[in-house]
Biopython code that builds the backbone (N, CA, C, O; Angstrom):
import numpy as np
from Bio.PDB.StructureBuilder import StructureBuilder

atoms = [
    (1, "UNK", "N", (66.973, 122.168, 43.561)),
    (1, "UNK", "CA", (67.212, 121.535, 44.838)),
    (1, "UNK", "C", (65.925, 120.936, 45.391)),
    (1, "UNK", "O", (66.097, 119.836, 45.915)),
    (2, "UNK", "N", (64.584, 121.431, 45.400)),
    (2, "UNK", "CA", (63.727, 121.192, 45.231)),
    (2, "UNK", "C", (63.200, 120.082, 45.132)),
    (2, "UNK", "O", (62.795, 119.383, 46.061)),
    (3, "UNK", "N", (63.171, 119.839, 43.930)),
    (3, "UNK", "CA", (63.407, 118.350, 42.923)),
    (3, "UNK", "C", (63.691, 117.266, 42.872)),
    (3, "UNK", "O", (63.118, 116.240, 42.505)),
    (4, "UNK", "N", (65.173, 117.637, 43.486)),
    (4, "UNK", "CA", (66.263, 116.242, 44.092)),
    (4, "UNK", "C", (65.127, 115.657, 45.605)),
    (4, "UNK", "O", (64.628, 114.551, 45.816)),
    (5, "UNK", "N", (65.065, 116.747, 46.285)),
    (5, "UNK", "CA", (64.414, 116.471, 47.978)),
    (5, "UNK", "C", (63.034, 115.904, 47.975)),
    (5, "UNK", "O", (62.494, 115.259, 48.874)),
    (6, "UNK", "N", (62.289, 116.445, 46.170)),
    (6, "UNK", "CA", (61.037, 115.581, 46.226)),
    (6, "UNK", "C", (61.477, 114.096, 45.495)),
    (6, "UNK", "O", (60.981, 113.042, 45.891)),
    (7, "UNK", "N", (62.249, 114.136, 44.627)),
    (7, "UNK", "CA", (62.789, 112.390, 44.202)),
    (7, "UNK", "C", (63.277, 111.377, 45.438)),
    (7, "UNK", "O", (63.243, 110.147, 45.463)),
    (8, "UNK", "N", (63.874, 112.586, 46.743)),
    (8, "UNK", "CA", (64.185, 111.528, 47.835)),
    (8, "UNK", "C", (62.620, 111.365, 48.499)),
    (8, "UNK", "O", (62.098, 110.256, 48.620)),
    (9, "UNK", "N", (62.051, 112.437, 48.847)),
    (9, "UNK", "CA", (60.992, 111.618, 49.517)),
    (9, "UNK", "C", (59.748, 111.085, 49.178)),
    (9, "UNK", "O", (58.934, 110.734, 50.032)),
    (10, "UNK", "N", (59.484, 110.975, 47.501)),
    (10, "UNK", "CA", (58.634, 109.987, 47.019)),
    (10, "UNK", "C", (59.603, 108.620, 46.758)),
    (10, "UNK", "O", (59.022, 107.592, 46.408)),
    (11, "UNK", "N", (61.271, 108.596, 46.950)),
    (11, "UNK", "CA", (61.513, 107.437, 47.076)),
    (11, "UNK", "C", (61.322, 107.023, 48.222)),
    (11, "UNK", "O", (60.843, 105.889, 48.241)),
    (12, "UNK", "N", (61.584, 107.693, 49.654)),
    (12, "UNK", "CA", (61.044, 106.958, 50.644)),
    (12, "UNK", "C", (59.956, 106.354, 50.442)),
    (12, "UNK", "O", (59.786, 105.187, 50.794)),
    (13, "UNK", "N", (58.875, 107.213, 49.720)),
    (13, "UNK", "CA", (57.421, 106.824, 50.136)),
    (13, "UNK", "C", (57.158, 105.470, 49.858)),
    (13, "UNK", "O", (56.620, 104.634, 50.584)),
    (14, "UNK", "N", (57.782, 105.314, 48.262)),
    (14, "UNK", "CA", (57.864, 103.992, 47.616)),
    (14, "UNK", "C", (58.299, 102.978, 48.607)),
    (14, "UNK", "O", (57.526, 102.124, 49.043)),
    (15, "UNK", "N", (59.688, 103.089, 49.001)),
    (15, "UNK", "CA", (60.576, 102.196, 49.239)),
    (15, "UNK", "C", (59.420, 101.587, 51.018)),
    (15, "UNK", "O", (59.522, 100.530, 51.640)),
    (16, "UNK", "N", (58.750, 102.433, 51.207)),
    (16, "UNK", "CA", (57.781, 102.135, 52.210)),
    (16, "UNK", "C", (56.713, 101.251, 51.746)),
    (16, "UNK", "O", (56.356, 100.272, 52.402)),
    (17, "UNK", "N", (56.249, 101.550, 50.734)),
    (17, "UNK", "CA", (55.036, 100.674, 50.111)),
    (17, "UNK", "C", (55.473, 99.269, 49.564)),
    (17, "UNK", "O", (54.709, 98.389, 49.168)),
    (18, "UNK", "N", (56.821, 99.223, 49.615)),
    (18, "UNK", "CA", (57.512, 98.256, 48.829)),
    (18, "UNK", "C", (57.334, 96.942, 49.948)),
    (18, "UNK", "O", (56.981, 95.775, 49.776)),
    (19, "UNK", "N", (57.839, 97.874, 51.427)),
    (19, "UNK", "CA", (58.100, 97.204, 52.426)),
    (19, "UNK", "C", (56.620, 96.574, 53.122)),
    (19, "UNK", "O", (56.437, 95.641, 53.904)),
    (20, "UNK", "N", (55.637, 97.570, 52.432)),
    (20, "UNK", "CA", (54.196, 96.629, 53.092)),
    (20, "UNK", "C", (53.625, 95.750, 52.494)),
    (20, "UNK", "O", (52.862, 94.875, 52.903)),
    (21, "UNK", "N", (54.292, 96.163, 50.724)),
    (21, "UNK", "CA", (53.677, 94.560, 49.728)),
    (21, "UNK", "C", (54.243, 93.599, 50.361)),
    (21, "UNK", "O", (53.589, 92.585, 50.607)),
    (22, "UNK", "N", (55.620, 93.717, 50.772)),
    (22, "UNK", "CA", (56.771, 92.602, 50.945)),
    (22, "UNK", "C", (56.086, 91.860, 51.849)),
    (22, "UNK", "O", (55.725, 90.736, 51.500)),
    (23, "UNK", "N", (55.706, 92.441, 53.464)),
    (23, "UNK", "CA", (55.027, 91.778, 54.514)),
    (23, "UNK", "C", (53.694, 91.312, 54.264)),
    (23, "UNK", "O", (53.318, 90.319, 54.888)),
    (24, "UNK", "N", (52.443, 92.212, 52.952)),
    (24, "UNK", "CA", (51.595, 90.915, 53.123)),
    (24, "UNK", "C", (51.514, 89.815, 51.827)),
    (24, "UNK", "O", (50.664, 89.258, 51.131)),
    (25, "UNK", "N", (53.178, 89.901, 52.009)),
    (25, "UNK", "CA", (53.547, 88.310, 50.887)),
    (25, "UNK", "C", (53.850, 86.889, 51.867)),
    (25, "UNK", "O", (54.280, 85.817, 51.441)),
    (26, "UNK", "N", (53.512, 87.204, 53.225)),
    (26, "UNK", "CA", (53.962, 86.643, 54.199)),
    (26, "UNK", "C", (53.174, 86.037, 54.752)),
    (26, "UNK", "O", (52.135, 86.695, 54.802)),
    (27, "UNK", "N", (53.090, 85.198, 55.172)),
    (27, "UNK", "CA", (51.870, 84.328, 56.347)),
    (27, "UNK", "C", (51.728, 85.728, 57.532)),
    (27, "UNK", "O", (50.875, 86.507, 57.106)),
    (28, "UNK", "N", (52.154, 86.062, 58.457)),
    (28, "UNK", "CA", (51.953, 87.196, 59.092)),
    (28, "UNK", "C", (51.344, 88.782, 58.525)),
    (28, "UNK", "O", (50.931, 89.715, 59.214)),
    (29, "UNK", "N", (51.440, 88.704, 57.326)),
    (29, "UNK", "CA", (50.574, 90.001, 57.051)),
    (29, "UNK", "C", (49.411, 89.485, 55.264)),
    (29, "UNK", "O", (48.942, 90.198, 54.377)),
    (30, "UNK", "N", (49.397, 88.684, 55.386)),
    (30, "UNK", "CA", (48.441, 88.296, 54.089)),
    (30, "UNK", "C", (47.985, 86.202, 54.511)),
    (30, "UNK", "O", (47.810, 85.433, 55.456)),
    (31, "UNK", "N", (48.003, 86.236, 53.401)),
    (31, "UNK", "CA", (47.247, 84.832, 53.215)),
    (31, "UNK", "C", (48.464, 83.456, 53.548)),
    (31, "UNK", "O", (48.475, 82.576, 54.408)),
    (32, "UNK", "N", (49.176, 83.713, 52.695)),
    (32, "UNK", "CA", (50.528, 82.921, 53.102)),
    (32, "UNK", "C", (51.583, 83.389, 52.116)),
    (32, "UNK", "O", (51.227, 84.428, 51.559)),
    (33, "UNK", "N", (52.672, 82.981, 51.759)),
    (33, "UNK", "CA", (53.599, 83.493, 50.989)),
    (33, "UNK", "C", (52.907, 83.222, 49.307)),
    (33, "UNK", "O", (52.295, 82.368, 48.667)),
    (34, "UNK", "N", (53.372, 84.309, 49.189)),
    (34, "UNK", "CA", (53.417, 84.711, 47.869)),
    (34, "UNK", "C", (54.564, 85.517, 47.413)),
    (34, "UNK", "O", (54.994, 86.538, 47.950)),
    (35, "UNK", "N", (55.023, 84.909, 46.312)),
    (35, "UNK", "CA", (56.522, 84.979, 45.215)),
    (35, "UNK", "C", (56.230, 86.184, 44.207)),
    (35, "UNK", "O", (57.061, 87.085, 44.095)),
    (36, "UNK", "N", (54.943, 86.191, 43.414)),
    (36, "UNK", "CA", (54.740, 87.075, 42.798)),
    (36, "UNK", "C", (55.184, 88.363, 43.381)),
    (36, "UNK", "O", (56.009, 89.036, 42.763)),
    (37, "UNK", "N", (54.563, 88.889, 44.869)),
    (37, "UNK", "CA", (54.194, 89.690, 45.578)),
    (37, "UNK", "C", (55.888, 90.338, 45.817)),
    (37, "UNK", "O", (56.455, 91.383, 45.499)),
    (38, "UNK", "N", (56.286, 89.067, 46.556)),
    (38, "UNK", "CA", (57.799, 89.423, 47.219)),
    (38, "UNK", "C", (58.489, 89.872, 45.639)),
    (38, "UNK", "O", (59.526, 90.532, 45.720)),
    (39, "UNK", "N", (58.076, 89.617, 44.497)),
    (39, "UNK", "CA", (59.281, 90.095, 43.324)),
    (39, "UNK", "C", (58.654, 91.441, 43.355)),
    (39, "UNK", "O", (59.265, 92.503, 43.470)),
    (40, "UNK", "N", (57.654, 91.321, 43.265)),
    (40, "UNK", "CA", (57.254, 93.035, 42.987)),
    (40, "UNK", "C", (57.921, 93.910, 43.714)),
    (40, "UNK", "O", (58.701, 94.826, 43.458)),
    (41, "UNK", "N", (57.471, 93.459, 44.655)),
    (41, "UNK", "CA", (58.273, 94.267, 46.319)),
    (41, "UNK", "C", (59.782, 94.430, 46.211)),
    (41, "UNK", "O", (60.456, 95.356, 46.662)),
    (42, "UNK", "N", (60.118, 93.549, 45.650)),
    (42, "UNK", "CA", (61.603, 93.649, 45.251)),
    (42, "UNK", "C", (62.294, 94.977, 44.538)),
    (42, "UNK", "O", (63.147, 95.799, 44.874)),
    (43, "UNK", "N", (61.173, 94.659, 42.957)),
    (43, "UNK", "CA", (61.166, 95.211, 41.593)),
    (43, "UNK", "C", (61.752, 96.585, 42.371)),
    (43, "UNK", "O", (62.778, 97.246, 42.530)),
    (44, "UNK", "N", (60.036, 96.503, 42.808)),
    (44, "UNK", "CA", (60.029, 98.207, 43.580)),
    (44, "UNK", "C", (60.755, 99.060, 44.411)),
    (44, "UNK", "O", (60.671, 100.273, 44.603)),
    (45, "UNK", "N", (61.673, 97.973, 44.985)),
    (45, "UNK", "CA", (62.718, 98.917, 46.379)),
    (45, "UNK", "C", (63.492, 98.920, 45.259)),
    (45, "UNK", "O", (63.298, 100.063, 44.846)),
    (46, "UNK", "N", (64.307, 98.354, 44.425)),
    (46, "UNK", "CA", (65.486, 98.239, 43.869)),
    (46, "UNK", "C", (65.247, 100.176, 42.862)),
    (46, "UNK", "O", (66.106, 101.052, 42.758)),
    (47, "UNK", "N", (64.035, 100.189, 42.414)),
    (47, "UNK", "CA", (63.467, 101.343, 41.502)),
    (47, "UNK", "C", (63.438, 102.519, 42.505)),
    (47, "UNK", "O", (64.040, 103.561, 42.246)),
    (48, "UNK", "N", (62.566, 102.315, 43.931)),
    (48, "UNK", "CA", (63.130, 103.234, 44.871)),
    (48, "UNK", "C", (64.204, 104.068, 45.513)),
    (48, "UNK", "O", (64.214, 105.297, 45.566)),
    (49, "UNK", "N", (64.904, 103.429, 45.885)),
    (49, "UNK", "CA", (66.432, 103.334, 46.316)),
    (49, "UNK", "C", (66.899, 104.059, 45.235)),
    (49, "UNK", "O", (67.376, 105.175, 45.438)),
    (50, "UNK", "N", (66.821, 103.487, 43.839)),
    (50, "UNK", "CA", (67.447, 104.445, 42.489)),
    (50, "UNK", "C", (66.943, 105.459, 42.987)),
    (50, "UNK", "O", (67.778, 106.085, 43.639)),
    (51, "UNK", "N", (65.740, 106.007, 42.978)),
    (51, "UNK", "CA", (65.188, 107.616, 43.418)),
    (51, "UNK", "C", (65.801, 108.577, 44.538)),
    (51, "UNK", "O", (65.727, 109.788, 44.747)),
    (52, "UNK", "N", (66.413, 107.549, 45.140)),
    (52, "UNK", "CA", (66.921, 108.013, 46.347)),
    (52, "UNK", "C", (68.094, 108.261, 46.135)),
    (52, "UNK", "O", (68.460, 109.428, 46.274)),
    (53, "UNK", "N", (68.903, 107.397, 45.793)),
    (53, "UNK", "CA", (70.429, 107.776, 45.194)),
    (53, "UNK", "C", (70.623, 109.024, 44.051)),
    (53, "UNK", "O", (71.627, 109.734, 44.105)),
    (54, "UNK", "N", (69.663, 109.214, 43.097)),
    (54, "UNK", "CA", (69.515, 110.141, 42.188)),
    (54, "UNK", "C", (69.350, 111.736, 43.038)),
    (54, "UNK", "O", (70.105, 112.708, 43.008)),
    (55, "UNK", "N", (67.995, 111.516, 43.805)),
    (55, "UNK", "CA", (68.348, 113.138, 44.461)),
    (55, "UNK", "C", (69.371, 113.175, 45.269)),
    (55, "UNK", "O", (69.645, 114.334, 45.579)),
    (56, "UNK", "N", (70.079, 112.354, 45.760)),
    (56, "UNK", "CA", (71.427, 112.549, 46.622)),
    (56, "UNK", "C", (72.506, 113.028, 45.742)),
    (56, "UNK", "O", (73.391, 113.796, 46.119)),
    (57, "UNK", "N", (72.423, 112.660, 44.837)),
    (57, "UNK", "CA", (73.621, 112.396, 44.072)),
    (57, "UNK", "C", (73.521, 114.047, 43.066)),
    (57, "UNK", "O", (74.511, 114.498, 42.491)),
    (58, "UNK", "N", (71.941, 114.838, 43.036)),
    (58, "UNK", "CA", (71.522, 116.151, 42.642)),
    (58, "UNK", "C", (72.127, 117.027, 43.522)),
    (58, "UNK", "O", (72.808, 117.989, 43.164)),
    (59, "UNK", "N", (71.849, 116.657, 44.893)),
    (59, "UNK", "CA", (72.311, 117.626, 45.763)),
    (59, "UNK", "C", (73.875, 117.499, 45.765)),
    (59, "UNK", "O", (74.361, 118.629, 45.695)),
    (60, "UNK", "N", (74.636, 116.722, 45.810)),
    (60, "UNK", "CA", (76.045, 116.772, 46.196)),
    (60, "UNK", "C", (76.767, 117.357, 44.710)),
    (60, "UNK", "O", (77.990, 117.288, 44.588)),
    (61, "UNK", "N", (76.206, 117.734, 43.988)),
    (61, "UNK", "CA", (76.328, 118.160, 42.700)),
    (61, "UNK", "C", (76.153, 119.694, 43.004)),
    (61, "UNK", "O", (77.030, 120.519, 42.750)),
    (62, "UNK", "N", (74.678, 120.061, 43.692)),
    (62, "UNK", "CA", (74.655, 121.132, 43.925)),
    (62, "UNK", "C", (75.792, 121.973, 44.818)),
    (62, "UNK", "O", (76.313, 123.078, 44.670)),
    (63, "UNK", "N", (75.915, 120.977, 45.757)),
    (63, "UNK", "CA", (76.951, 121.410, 46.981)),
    (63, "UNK", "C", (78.292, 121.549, 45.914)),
    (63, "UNK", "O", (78.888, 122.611, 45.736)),
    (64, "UNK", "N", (78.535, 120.646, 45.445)),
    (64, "UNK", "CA", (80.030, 121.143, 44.508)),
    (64, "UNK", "C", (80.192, 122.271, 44.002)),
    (64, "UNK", "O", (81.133, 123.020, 44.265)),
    (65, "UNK", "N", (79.132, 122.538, 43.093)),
    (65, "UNK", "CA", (79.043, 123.687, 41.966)),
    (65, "UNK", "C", (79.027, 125.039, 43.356)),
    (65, "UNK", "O", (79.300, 126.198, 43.042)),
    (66, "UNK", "N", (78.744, 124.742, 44.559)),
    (66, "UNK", "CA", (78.271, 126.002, 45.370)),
    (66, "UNK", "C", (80.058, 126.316, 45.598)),
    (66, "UNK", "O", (80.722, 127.345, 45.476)),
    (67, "UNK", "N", (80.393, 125.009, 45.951)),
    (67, "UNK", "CA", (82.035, 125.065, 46.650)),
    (67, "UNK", "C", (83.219, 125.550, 45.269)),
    (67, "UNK", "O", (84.255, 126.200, 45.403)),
    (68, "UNK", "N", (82.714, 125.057, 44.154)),
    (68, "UNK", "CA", (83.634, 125.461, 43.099)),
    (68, "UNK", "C", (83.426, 127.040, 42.727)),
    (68, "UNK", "O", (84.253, 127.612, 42.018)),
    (69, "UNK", "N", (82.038, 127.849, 43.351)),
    (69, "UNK", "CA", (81.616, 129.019, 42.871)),
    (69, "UNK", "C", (82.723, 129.576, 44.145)),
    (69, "UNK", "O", (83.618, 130.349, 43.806)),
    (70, "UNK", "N", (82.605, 129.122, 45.687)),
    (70, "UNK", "CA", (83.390, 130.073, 46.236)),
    (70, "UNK", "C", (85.023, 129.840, 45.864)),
    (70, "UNK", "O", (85.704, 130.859, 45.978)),
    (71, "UNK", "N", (85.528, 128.965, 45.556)),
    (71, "UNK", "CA", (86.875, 128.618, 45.430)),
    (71, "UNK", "C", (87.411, 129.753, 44.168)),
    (71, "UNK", "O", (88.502, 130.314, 44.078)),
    (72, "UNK", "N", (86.033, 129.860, 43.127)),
    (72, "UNK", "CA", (86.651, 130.733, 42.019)),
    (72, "UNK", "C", (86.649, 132.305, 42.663)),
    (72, "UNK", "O", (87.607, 133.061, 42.498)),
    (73, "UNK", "N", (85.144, 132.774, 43.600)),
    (73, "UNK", "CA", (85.352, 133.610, 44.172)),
    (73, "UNK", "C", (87.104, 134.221, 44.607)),
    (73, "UNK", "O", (87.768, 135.150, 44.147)),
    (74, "UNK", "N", (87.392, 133.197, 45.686)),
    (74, "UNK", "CA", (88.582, 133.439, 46.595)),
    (74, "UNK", "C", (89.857, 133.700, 45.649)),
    (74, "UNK", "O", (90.719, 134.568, 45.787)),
    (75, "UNK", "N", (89.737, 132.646, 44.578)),
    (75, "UNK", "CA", (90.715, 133.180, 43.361)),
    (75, "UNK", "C", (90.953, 134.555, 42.267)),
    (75, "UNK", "O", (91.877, 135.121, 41.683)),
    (76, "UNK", "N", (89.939, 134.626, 42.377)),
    (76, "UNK", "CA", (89.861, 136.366, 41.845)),
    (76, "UNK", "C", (90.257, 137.150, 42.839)),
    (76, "UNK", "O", (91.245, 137.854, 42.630)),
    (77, "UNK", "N", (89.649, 137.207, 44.022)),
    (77, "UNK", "CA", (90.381, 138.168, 45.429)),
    (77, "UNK", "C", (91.817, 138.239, 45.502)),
    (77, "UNK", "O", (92.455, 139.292, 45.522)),
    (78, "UNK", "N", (92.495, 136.614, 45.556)),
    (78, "UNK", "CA", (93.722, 136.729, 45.626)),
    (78, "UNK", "C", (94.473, 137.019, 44.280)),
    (78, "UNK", "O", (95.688, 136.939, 44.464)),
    (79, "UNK", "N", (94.178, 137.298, 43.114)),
    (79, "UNK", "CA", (95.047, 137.832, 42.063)),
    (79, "UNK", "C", (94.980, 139.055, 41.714)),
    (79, "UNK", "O", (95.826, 139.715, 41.111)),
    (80, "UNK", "N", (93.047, 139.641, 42.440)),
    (80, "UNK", "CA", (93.302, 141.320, 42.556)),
    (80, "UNK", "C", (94.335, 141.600, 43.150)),
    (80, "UNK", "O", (95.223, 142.373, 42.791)),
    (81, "UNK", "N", (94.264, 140.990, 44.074)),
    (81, "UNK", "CA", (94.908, 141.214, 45.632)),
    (81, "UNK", "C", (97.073, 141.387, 45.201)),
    (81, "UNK", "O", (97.897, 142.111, 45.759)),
    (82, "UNK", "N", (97.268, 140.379, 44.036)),
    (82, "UNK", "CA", (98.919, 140.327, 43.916)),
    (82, "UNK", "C", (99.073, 141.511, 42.545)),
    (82, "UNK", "O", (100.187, 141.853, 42.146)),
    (83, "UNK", "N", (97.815, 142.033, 41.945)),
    (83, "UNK", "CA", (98.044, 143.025, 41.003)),
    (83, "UNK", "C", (99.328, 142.079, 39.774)),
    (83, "UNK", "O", (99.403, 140.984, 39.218)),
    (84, "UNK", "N", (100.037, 143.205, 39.862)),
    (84, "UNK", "CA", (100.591, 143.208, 38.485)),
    (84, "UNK", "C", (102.478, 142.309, 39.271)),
    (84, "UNK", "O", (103.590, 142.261, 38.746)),
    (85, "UNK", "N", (102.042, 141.841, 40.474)),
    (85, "UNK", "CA", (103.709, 141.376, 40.877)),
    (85, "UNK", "C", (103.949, 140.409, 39.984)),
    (85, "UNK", "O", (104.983, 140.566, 39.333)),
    (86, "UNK", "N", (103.210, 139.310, 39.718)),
    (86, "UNK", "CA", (103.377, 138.159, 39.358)),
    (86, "UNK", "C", (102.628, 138.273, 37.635)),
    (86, "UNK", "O", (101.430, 138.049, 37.463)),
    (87, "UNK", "N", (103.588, 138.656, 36.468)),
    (87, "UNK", "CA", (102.773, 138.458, 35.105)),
    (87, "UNK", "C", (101.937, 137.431, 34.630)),
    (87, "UNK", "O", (102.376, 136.354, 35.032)),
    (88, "UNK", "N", (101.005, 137.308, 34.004)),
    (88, "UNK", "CA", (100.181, 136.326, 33.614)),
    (88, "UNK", "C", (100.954, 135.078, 32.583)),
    (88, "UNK", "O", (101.575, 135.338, 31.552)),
    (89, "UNK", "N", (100.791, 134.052, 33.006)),
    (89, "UNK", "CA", (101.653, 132.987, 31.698)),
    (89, "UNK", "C", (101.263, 133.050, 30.575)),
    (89, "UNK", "O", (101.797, 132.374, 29.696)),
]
sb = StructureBuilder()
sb.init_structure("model")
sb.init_model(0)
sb.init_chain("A")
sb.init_seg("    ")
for serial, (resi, resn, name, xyz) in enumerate(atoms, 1):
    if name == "N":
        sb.init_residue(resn, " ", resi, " ")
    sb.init_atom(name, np.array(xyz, "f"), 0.0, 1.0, " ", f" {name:<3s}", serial, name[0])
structure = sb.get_structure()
């Protein structure tokens, strides 16, 4: 879990650095536009964002496996629970 939460927030970090190449590709934060700059910046959020979707997508994995552990829980309770009324198929 760990893992996933550091893949999201070195993708923020990226997807931040992405956003300051982007602005000094700009007359307002560099020399004047530059294309090279803005693809990089691009390259880079598009590679970010992946990082970000990946630990999201770790955790909701985790959350499942937590929800499928209690669901099997509750299912054992309730077949202790009916004993021998109902035979096994």
């Amino acid at each position: 879990m760990i893992l996933h939460r550091a893949l999201q927030v070195f993708g923020l970090l990226a997807l931040l650095m992405c956003a300051n190449l982007a602005f000094t590709a700009t007359p307002l934060g560099g020399d004047g536009w530059s294309r090279a700059r803005m693809l990089y910046a691009g390259a880079g959020a598009v590679s970010s964002l992946a990082l970000i979707a990946i630990g999201g997508l770790g955790l909701a994995l985790k959350r499942t496996e937590a929800r499928l552990d209690e669901a099997r829980e509750a299912l054992r309770r309730i077949e202790e629970r009916l004993g021998d009324r109902h035979p096994p198929r």
